[in-house]
N, CA, C and O atoms as a printed pandas DataFrame, in Angstrom:
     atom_number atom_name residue_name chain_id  residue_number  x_coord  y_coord  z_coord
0              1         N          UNK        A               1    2.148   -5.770  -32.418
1              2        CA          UNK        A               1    1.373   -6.401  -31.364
2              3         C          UNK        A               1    1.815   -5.816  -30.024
3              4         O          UNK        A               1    3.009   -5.742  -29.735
4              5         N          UNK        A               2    0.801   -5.384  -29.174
5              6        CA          UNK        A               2    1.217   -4.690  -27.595
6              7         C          UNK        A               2    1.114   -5.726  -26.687
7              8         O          UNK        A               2    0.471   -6.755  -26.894
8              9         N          UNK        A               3    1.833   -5.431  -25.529
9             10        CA          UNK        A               3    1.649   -6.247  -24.907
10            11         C          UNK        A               3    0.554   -6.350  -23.938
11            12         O          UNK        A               3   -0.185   -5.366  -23.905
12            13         N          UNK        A               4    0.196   -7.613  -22.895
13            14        CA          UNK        A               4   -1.338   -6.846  -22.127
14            15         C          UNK        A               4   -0.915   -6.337  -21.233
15            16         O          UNK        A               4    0.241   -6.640  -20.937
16            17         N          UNK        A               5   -1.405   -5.655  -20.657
17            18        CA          UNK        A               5   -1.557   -4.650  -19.363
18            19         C          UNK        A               5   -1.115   -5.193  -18.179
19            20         O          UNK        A               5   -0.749   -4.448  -17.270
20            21         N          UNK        A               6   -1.094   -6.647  -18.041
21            22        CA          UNK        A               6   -0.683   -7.380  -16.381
22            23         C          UNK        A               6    0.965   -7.869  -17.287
23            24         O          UNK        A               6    1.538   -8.815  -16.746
24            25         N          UNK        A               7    1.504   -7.420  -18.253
25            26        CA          UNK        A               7    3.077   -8.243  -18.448
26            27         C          UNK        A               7    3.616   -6.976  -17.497
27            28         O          UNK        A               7    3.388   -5.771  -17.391
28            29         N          UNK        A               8    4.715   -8.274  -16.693
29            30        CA          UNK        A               8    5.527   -6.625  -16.264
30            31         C          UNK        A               8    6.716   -5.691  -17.060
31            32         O          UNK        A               8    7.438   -4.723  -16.821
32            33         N          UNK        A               9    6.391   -6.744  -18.289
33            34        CA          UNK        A               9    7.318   -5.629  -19.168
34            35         C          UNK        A               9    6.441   -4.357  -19.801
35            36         O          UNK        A               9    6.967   -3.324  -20.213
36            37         N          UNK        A              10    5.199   -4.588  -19.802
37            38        CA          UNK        A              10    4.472   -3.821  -20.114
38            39         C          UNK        A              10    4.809   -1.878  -19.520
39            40         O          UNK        A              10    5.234   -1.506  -18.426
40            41         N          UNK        A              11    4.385   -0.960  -20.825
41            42        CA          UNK        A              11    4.670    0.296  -20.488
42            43         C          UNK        A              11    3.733    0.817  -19.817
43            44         O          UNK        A              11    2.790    1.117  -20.549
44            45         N          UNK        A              12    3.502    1.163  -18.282
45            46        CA          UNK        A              12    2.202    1.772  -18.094
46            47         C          UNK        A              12    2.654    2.962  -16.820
47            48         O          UNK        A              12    3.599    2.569  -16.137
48            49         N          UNK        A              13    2.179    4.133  -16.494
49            50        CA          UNK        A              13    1.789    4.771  -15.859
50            51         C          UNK        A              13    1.677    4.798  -14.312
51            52         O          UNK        A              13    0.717    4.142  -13.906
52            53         N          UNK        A              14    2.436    5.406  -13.333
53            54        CA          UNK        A              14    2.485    4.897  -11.729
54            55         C          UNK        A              14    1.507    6.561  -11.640
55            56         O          UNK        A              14    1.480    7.390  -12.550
56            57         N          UNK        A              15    1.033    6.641  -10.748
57            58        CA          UNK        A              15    0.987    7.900   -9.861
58            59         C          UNK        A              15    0.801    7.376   -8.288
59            60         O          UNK        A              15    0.263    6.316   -7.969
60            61         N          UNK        A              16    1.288    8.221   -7.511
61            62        CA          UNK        A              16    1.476    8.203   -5.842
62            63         C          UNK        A              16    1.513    9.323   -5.612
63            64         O          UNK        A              16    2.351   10.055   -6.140
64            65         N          UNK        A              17    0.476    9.816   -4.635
65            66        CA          UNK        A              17    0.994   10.544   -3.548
66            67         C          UNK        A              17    1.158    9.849   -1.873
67            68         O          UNK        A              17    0.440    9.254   -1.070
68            69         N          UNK        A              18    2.108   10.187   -1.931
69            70        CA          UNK        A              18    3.468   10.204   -0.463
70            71         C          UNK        A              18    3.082   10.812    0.562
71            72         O          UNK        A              18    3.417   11.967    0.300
72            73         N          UNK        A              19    2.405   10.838    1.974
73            74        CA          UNK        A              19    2.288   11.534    2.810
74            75         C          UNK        A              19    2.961   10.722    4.098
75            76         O          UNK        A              19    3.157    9.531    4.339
76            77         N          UNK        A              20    3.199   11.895    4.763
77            78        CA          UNK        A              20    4.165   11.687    6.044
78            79         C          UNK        A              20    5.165   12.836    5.977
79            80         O          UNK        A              20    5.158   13.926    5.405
80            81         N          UNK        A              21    6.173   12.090    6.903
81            82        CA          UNK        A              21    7.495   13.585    6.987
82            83         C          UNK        A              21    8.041   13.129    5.449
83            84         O          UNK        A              21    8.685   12.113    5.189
84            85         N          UNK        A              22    7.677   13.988    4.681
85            86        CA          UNK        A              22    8.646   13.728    3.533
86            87         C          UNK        A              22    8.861   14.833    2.727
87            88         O          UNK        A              22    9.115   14.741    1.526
88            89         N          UNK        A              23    8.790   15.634    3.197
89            90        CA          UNK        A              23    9.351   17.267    2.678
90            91         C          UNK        A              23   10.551   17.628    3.625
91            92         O          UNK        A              23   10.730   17.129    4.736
92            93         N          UNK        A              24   11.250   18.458    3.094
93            94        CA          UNK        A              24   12.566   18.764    4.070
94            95         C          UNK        A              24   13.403   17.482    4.765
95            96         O          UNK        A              24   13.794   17.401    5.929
96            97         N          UNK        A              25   13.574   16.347    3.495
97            98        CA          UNK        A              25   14.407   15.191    4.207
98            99         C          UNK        A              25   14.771   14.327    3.107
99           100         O          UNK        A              25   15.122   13.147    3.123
100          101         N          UNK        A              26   14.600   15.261    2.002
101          102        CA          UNK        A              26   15.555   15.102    0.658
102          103         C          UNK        A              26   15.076   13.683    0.147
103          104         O          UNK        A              26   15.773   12.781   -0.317
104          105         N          UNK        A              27   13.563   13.720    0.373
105          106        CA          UNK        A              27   12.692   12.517   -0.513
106          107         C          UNK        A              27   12.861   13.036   -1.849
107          108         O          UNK        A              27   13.383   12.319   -2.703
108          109         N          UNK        A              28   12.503   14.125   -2.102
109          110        CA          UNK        A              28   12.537   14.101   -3.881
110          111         C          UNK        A              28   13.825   13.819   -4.459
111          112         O          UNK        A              28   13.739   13.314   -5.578
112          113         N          UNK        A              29   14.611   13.938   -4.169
113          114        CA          UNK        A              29   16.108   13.438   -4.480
114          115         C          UNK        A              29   16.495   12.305   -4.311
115          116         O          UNK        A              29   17.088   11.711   -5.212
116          117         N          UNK        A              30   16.123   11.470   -2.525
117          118        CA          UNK        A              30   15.845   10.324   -3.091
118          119         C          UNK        A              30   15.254    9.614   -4.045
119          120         O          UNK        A              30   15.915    8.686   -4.511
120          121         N          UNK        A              31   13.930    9.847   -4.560
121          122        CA          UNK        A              31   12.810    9.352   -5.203
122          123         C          UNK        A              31   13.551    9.895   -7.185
123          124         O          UNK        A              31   13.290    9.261   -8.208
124          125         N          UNK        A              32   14.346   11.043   -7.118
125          126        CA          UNK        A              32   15.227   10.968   -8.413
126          127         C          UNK        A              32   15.967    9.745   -9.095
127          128         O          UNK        A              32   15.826    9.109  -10.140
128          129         N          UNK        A              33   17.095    9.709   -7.657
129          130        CA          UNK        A              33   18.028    8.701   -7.980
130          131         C          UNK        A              33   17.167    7.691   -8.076
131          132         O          UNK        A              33   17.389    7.250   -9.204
132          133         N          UNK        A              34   16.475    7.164   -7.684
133          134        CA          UNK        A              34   15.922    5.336   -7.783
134          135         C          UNK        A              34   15.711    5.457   -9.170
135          136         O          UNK        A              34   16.489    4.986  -10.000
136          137         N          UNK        A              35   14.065    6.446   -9.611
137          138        CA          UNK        A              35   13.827    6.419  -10.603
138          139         C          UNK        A              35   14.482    6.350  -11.839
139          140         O          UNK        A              35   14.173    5.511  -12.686
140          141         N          UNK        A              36   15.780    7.568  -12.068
141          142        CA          UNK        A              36   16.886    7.221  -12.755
142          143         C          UNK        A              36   17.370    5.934  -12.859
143          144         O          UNK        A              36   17.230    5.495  -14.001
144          145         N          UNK        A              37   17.886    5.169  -12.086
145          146        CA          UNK        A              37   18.149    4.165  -11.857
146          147         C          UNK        A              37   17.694    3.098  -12.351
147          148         O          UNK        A              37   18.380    2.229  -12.889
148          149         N          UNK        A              38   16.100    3.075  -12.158
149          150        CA          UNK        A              38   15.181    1.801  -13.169
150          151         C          UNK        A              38   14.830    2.760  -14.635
151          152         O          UNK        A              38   13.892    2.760  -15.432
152          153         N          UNK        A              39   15.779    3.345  -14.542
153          154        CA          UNK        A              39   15.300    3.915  -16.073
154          155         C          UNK        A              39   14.111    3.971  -16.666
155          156         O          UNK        A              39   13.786    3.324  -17.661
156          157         N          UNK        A              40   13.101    5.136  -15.761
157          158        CA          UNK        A              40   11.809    5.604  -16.026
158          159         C          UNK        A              40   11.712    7.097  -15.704
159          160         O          UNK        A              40   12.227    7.586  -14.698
160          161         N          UNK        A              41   10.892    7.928  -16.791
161          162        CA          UNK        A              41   10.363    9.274  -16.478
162          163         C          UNK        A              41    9.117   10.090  -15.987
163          164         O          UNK        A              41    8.131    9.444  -15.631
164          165         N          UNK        A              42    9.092   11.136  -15.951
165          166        CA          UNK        A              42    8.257   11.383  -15.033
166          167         C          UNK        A              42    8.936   12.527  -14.153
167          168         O          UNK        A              42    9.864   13.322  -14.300
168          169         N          UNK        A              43    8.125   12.251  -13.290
169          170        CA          UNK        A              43    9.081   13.401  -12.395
170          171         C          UNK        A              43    8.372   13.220  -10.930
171          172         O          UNK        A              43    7.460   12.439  -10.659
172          173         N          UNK        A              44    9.135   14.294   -9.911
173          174        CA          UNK        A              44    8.351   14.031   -8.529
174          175         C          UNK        A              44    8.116   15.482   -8.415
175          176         O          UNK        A              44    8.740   16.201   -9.196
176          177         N          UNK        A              45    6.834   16.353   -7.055
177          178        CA          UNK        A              45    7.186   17.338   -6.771
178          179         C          UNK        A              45    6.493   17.447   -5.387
179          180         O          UNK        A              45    5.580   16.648   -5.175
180          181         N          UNK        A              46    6.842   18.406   -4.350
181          182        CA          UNK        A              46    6.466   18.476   -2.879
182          183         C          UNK        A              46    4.913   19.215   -3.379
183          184         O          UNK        A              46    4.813   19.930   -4.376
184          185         N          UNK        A              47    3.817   18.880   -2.491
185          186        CA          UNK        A              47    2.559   19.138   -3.110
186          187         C          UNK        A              47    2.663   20.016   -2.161
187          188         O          UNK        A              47    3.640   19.888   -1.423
188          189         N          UNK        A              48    1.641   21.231   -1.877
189          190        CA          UNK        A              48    1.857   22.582   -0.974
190          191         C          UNK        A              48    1.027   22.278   -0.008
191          192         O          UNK        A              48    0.365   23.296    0.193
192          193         N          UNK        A              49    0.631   21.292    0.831
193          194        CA          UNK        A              49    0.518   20.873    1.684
194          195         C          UNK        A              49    1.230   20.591    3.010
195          196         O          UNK        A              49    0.660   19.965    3.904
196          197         N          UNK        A              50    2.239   20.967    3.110
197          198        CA          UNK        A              50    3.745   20.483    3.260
198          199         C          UNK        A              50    3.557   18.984    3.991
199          200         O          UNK        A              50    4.188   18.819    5.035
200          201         N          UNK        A              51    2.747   17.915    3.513
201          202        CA          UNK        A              51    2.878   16.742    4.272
202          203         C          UNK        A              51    2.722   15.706    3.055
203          204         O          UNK        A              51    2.528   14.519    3.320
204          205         N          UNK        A              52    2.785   16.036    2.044
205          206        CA          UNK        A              52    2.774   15.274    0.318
206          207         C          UNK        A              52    3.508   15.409   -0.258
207          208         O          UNK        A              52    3.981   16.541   -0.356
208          209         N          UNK        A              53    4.215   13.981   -1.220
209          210        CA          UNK        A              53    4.493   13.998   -2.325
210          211         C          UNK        A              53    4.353   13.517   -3.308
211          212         O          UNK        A              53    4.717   12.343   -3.385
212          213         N          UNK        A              54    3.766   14.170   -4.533
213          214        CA          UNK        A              54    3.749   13.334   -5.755
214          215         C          UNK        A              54    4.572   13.315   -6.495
215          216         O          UNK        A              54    5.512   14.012   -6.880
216          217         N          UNK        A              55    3.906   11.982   -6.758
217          218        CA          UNK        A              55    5.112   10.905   -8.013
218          219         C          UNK        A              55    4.610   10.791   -9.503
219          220         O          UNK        A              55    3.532   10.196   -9.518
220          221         N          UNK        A              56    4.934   11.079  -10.475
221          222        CA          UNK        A              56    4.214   10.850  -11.560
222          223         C          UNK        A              56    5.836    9.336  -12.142
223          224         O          UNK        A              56    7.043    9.575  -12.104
224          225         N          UNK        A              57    5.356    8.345  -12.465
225          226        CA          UNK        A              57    6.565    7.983  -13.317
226          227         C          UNK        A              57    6.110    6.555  -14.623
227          228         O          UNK        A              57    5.376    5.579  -14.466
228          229         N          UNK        A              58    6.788    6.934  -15.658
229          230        CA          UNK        A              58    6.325    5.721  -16.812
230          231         C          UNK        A              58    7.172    4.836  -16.956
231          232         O          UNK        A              58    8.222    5.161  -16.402
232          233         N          UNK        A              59    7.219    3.808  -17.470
233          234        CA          UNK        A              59    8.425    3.014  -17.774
234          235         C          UNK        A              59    7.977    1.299  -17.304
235          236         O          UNK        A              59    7.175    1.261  -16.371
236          237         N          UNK        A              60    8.341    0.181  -17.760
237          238        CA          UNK        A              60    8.107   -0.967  -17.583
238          239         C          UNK        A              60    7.588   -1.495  -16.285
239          240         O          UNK        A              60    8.353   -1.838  -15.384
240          241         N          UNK        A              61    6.096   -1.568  -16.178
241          242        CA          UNK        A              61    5.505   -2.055  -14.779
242          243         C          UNK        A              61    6.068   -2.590  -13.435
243          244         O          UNK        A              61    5.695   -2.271  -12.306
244          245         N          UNK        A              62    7.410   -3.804  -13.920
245          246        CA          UNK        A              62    7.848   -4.541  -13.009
246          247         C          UNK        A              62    9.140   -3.125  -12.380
247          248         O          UNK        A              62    9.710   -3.074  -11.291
248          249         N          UNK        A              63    9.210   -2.409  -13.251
249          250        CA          UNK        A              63   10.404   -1.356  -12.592
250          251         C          UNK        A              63    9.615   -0.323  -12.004
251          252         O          UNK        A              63   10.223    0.521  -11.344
252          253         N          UNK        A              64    8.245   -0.218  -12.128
253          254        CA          UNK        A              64    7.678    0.664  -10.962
254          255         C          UNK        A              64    7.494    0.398  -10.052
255          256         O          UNK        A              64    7.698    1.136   -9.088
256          257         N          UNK        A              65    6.953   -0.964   -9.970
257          258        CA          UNK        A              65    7.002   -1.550   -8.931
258          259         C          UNK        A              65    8.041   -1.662   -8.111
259          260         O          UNK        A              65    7.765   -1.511   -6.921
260          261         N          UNK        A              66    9.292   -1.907   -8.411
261          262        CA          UNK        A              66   10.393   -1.083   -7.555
262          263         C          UNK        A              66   10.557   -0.322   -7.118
263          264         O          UNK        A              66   10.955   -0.354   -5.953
264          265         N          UNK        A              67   10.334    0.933   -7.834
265          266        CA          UNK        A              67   10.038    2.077   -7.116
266          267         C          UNK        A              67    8.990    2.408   -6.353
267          268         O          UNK        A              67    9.187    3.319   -5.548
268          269         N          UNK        A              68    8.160    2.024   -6.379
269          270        CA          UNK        A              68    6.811    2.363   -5.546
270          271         C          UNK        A              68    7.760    1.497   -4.105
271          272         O          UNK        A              68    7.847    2.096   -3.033
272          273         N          UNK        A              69    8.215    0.499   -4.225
273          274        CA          UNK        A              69    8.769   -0.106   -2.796
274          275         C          UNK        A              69    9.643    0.856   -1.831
275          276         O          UNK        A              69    9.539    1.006   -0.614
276          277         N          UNK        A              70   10.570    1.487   -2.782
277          278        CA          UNK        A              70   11.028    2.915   -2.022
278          279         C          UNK        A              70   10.120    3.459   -1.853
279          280         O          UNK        A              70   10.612    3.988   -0.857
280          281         N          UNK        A              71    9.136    3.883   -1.888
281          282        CA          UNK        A              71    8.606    4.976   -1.629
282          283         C          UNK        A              71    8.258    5.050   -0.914
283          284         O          UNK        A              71    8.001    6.121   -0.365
284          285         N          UNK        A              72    7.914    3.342   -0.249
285          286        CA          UNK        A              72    7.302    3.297    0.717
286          287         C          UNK        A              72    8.121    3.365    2.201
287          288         O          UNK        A              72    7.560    3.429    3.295
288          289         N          UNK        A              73    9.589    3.334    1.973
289          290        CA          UNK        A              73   10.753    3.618    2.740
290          291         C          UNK        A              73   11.099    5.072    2.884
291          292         O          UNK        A              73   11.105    5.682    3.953
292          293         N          UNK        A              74   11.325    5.462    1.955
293          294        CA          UNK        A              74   12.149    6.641    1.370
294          295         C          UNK        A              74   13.892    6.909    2.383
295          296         O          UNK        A              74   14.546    6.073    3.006
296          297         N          UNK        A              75   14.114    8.144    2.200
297          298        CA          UNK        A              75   15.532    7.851    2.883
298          299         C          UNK        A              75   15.830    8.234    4.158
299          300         O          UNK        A              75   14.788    8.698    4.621
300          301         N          UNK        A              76   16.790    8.291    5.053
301          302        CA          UNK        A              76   17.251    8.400    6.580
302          303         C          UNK        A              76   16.138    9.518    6.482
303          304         O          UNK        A              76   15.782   10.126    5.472
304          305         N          UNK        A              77   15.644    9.647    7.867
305          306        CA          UNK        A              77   14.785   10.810    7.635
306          307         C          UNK        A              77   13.510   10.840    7.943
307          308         O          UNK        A              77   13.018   11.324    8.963
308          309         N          UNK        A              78   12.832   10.193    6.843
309          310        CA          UNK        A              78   11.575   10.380    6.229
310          311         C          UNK        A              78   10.665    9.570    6.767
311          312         O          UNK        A              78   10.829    8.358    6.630
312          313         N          UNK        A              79    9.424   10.110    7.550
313          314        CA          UNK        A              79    8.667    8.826    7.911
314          315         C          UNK        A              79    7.295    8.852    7.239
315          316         O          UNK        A              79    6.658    9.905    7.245
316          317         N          UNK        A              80    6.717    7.559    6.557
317          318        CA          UNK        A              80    5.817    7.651    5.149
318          319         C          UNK        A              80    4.999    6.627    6.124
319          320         O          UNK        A              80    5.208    5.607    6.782
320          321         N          UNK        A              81    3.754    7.685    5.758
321          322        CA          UNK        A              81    2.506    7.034    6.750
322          323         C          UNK        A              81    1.770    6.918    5.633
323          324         O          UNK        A              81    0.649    6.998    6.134
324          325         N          UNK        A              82    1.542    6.750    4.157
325          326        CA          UNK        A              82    1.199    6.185    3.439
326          327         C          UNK        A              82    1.318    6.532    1.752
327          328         O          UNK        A              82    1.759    7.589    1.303
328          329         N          UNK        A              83    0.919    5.615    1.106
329          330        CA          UNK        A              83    1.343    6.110   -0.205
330          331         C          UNK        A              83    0.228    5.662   -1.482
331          332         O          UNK        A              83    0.474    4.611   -2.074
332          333         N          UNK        A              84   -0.648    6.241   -1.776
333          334        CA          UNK        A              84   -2.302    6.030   -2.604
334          335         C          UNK        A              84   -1.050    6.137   -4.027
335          336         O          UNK        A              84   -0.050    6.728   -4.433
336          337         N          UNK        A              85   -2.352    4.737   -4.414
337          338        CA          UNK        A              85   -1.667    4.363   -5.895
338          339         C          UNK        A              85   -2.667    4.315   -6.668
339          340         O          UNK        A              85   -3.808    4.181   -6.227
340          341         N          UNK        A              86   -2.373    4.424   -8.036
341          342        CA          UNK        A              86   -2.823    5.098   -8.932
342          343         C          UNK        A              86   -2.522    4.754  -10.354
343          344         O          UNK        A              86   -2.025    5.619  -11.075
344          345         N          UNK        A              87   -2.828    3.356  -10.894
345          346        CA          UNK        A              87   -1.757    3.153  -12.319
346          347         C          UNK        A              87   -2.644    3.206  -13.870
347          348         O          UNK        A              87   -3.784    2.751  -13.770
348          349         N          UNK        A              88   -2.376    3.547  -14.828
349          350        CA          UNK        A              88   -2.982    3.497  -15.791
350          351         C          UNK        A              88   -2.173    3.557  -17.005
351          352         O          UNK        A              88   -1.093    2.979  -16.894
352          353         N          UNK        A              89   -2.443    4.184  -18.305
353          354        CA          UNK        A              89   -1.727    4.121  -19.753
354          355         C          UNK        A              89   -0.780    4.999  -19.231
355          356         O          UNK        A              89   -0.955    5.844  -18.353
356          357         N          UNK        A              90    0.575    4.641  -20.048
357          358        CA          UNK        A              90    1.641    5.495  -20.234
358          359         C          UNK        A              90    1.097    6.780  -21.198
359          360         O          UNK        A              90    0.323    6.382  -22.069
360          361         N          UNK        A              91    1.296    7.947  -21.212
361          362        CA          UNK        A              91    0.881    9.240  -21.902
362          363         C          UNK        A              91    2.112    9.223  -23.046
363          364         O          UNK        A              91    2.013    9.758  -24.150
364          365         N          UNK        A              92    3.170    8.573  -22.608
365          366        CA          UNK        A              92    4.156    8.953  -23.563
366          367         C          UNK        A              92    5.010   10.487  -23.815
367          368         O          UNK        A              92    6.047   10.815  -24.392
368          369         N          UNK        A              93    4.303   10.949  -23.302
369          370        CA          UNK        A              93    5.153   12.784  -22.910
370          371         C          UNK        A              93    6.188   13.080  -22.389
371          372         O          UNK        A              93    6.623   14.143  -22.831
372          373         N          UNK        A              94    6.903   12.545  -21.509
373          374        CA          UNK        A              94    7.913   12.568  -20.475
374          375         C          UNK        A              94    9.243   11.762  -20.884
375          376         O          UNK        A              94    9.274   10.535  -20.787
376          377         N          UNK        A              95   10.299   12.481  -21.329
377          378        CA          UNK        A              95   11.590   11.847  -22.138
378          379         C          UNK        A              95   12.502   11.370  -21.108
379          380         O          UNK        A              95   13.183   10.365  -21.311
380          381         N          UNK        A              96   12.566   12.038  -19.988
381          382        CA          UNK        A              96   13.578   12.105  -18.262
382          383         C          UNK        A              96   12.595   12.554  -17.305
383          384         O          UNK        A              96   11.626   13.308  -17.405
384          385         N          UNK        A              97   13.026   11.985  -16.482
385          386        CA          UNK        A              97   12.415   11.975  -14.976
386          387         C          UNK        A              97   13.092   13.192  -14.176
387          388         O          UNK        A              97   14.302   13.221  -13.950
388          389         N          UNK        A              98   12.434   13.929  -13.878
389          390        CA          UNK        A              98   12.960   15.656  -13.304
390          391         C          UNK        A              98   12.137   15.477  -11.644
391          392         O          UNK        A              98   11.491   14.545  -11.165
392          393         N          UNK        A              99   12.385   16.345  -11.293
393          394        CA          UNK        A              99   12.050   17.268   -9.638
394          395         C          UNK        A              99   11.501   18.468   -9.996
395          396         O          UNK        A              99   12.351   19.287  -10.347
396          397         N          UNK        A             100   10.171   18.920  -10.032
397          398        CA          UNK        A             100    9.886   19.679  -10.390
398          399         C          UNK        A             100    8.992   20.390   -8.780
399          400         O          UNK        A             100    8.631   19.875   -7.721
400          401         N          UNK        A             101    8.924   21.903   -9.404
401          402        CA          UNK        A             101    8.705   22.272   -7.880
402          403         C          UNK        A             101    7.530   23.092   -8.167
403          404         O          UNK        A             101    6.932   23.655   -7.250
């Protein structure tokens, strides 16, 4: 039996992209450690825009939701003028959460 889609234990799917100063101020490294942290994968990478970043990450709803709250901070540095969300099924593909470039 699965669970439904609004439990926040439920497995589902974040995407964000991040715009503002958040390239060159060690957001993706921030945005590592958290993720690590709530123990979800996925990964982040600077989009070639140089004013984006996307987030791909899976793992128990109520722990994305944590993370999406950083994101909306991110670290000394970084100023995030907004962050488009994006949630759906977990794909199941992604074993660790990487920085990919």
């Amino acid at each position: 039996m699965s669970e439904a889609p609004e439990s926040p234990t439920a497995v589902v799917s974040l995407h964000a992209i991040v715009t503002g100063r958040v390239q060159g101020v060690n957001f993706r490294d921030f945005v590592y450690g958290r993720a690590i942290s709530l123990g979800l994968t996925g990964y982040v990478r600077n989009l070639p825009d140089m004013r984006s970043v996307e987030v791909v990450a899976e793992g128990q709803r109520e722990r994305l939701e944590r993370l999406l709250e950083h994101l909306g901070g991110g670290p000394r540095g970084a100023r995030v003028h907004s962050v488009d969300v994006q949630w759906g099924e977990a794909s199941g593909q992604y074993t660790r959460f990487r920085v990919t470039f």
